[in-house]
Structure formats: C-alpha cells, structure tokens
ChimeraX commands (.cxc) that place a marker at each C-alpha (Angstrom):
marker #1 position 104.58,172.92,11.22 radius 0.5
marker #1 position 101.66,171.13,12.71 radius 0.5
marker #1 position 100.50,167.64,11.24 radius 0.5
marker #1 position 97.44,167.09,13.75 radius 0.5
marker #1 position 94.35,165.53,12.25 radius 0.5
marker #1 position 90.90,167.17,12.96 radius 0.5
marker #1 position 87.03,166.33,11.95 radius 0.5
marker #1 position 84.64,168.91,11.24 radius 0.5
marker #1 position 80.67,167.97,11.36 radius 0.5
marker #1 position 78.45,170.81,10.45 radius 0.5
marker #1 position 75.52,170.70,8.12 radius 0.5
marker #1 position 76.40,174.20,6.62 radius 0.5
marker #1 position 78.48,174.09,4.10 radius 0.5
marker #1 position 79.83,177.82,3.95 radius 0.5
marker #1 position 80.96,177.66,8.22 radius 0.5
marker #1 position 82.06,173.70,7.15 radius 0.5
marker #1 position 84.50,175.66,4.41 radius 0.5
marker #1 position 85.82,178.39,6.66 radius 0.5
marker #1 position 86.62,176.21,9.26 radius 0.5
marker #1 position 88.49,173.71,6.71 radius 0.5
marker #1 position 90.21,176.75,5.65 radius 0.5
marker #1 position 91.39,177.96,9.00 radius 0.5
marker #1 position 93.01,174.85,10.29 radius 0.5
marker #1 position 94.00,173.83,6.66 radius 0.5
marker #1 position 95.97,176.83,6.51 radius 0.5
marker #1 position 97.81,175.84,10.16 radius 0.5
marker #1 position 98.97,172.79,8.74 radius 0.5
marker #1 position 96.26,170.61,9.91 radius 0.5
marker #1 position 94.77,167.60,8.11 radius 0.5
marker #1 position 91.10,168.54,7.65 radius 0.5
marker #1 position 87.75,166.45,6.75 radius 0.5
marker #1 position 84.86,167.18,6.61 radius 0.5
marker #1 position 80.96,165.84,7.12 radius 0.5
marker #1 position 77.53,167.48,7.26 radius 0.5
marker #1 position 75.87,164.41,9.57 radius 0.5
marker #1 position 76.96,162.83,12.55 radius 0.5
marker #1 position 76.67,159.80,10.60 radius 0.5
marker #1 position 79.42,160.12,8.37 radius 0.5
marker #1 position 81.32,161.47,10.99 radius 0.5
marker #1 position 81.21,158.59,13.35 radius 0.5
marker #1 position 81.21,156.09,10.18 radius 0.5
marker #1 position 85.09,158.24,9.15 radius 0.5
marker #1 position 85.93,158.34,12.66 radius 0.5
marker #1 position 85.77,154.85,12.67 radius 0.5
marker #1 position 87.69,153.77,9.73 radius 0.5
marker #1 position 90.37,156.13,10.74 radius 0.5
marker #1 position 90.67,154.04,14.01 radius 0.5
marker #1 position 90.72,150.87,12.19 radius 0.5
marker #1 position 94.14,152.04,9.95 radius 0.5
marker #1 position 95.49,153.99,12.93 radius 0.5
marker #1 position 94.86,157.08,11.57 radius 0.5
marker #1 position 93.53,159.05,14.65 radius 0.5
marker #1 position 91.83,162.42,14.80 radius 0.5
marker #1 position 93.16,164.85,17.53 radius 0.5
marker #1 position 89.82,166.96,17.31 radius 0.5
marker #1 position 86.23,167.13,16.11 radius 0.5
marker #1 position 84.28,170.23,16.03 radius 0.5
marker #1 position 80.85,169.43,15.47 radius 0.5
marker #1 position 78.06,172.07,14.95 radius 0.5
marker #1 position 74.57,171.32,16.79 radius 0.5
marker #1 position 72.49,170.85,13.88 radius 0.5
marker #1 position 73.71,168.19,11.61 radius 0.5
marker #1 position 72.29,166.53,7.86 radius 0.5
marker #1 position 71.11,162.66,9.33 radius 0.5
marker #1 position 69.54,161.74,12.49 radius 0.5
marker #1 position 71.77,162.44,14.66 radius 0.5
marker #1 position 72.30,166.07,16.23 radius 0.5
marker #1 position 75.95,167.45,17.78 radius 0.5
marker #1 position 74.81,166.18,21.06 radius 0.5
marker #1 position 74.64,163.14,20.51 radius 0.5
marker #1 position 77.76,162.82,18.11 radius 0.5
marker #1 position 79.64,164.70,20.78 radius 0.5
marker #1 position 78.69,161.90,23.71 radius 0.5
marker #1 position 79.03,158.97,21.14 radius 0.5
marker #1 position 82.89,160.24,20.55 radius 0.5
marker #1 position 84.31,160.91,23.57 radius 0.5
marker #1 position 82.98,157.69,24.62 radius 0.5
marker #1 position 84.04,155.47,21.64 radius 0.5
marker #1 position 86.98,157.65,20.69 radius 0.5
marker #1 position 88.40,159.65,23.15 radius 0.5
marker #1 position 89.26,162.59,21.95 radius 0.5
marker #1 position 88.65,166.13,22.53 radius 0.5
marker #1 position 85.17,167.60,21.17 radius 0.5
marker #1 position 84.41,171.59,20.11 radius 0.5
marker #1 position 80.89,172.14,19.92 radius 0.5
marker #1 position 79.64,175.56,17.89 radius 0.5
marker #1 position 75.72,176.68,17.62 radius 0.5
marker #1 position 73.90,179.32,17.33 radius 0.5
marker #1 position 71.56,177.54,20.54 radius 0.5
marker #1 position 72.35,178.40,23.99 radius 0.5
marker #1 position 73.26,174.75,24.75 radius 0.5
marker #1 position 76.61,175.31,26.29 radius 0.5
marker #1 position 75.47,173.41,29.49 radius 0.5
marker #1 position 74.25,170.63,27.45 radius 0.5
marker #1 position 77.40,170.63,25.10 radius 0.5
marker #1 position 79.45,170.57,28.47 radius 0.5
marker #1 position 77.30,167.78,29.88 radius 0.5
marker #1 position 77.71,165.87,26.99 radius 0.5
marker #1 position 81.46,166.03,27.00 radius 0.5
marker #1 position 82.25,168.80,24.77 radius 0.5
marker #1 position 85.84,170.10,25.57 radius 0.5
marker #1 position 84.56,173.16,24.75 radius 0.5
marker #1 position 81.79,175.45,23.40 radius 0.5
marker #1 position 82.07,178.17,20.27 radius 0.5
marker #1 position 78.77,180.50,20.24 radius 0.5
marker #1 position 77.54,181.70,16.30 radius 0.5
marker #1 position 78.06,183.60,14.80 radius 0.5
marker #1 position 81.59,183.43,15.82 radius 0.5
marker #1 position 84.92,185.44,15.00 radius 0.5
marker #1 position 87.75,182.88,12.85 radius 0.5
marker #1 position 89.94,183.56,16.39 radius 0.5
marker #1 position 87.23,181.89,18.03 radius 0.5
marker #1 position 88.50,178.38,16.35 radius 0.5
marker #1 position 92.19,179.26,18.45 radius 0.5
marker #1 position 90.58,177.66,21.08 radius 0.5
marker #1 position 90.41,174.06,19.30 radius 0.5
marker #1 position 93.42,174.76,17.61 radius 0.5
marker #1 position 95.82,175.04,20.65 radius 0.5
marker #1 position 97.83,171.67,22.05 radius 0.5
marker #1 position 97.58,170.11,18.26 radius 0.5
marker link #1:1,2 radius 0.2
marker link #1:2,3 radius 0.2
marker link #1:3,4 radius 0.2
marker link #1:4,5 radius 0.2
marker link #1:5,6 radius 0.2
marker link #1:6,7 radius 0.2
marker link #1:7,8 radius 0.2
marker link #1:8,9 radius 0.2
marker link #1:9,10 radius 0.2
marker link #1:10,11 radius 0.2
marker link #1:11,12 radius 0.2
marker link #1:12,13 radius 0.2
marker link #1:13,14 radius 0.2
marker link #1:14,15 radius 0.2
marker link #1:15,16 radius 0.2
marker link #1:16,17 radius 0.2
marker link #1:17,18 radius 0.2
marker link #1:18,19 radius 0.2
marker link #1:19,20 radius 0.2
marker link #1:20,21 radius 0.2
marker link #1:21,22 radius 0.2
marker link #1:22,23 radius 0.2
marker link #1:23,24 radius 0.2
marker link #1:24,25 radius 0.2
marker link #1:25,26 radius 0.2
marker link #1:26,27 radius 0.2
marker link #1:27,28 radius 0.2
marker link #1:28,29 radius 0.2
marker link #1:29,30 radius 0.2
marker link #1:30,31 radius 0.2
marker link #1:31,32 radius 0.2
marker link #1:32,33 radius 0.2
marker link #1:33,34 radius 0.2
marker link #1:34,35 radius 0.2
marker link #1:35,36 radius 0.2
marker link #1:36,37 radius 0.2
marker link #1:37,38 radius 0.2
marker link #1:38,39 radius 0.2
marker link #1:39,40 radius 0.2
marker link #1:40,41 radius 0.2
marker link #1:41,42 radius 0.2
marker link #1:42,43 radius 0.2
marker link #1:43,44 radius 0.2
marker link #1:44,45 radius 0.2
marker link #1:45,46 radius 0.2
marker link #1:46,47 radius 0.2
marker link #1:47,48 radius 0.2
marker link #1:48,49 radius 0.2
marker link #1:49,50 radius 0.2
marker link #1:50,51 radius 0.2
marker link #1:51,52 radius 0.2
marker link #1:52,53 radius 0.2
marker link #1:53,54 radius 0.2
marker link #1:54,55 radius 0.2
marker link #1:55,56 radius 0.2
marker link #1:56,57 radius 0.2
marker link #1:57,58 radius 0.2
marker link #1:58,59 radius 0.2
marker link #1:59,60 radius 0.2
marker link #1:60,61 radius 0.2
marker link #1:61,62 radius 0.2
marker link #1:62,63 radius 0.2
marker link #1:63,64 radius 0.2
marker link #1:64,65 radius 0.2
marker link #1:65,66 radius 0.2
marker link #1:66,67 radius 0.2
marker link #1:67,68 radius 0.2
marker link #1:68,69 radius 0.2
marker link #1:69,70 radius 0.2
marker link #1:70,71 radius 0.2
marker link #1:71,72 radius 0.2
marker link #1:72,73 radius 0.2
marker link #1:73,74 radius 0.2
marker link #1:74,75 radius 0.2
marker link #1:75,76 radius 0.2
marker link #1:76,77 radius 0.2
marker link #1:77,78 radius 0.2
marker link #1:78,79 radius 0.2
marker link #1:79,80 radius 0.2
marker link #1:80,81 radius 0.2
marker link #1:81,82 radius 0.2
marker link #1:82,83 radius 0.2
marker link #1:83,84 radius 0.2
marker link #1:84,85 radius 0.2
marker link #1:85,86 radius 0.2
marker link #1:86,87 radius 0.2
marker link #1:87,88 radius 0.2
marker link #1:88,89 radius 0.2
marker link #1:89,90 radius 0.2
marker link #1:90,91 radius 0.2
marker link #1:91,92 radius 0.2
marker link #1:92,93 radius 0.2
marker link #1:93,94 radius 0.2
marker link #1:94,95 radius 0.2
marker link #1:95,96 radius 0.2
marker link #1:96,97 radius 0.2
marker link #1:97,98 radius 0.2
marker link #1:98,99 radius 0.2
marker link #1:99,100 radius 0.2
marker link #1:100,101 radius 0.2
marker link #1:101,102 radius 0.2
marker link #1:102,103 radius 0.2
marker link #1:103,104 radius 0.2
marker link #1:104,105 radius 0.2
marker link #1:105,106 radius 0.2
marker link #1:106,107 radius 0.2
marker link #1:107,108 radius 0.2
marker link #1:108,109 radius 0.2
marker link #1:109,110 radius 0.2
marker link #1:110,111 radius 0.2
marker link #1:111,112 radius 0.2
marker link #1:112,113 radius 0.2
marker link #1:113,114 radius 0.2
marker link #1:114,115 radius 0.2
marker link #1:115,116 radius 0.2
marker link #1:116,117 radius 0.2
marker link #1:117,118 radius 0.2
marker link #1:118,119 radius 0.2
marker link #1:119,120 radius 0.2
view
C-alpha cells in the first residue's frame, strides 16, 4: 500500500473532493486548500516537522491572491517537489514554464489524476 503524502489547491470544492477521494482511496495522505496561501503556509509547516509532501496538484484559479502559477513557481523553488497543474485555461505552456511537472486539462476523466499518481 502506498503512504505518499500529496497537496491539493483548488478553489472548487466539488473537483477539491474528487480528487481527495481518488488518491485517498490509493492509500495516499491527502489535504486539502482552496488558496495558494494556505497551501504554501501547510507546505511549510510540513517542512518544519519533516513531514514532506511528494505532490501538489494545484488548479489555476485559487480563493486568495495568489493564482496556480504562481503557487506552482513558488514550490518547486522553495520545496522541490513535483507540481500537477489542472484548468480549464489553455495555459499548459505557462504551467510548463512555471515548473509544473505536468498539466491536466478540465474537465478531466478521474484516470487523468494516474498521471500524478504514478512513482508515489
């Protein structure tokens, strides 16, 4: 069974579930946000007690100030570690130029999440 840790950021709170679901149910620890600035603010704590995420999949539009963007270059930065960006935007360039691992289009099929699931 899988133990990895993964961060969800997305302002809606019905894809936030489904995606909580979906990796809850493949043994993942899951938390969830609906701004970048929680996200960044848990991210951080985690750090702090060694508690690591192995993935965040942000959405583009997020609750706060901050959109998915710039979450996405503020973690892999900081943190490190591997970001999934979904929206219903054609920003796939800008995701990837931003350091998104990779890029999940909406409306999207649950098979779509494999993709940030694998290597955890």
């Amino acid at each position: 069974m899988t133990h990895g840790r993964i961060l969800i950021a997305e302002r809606d709170i019905f894809v936030r579930k489904m995606c909580e679901d979906y990796f809850f149910v493949r043994g993942l620890n899951v938390f969830s946000y609906g701004s970048g600035e929680e996200s960044l603010e848990e991210l951080g704590f985690a750090k702090l007690i060694r508690r690591n995420y192995d993935r965040l999949l942000t959405g583009f539009i997020l609750d706060g100030r901050m959109n998915g963007l710039e979450l996405t270059e503020k973690v892999v930065k900081e943190f490190g570690i591997p970001v999934f960006m979904m929206s219903g935007s054609e920003i796939e360039k800008e995701a990837m130029a931003a350091g998104a691992t990779g890029y999940i289009s909406k409306p999207f099929e649950m098979h779509d999440l494999d993709a940030v699931f694998r290597g955890l």
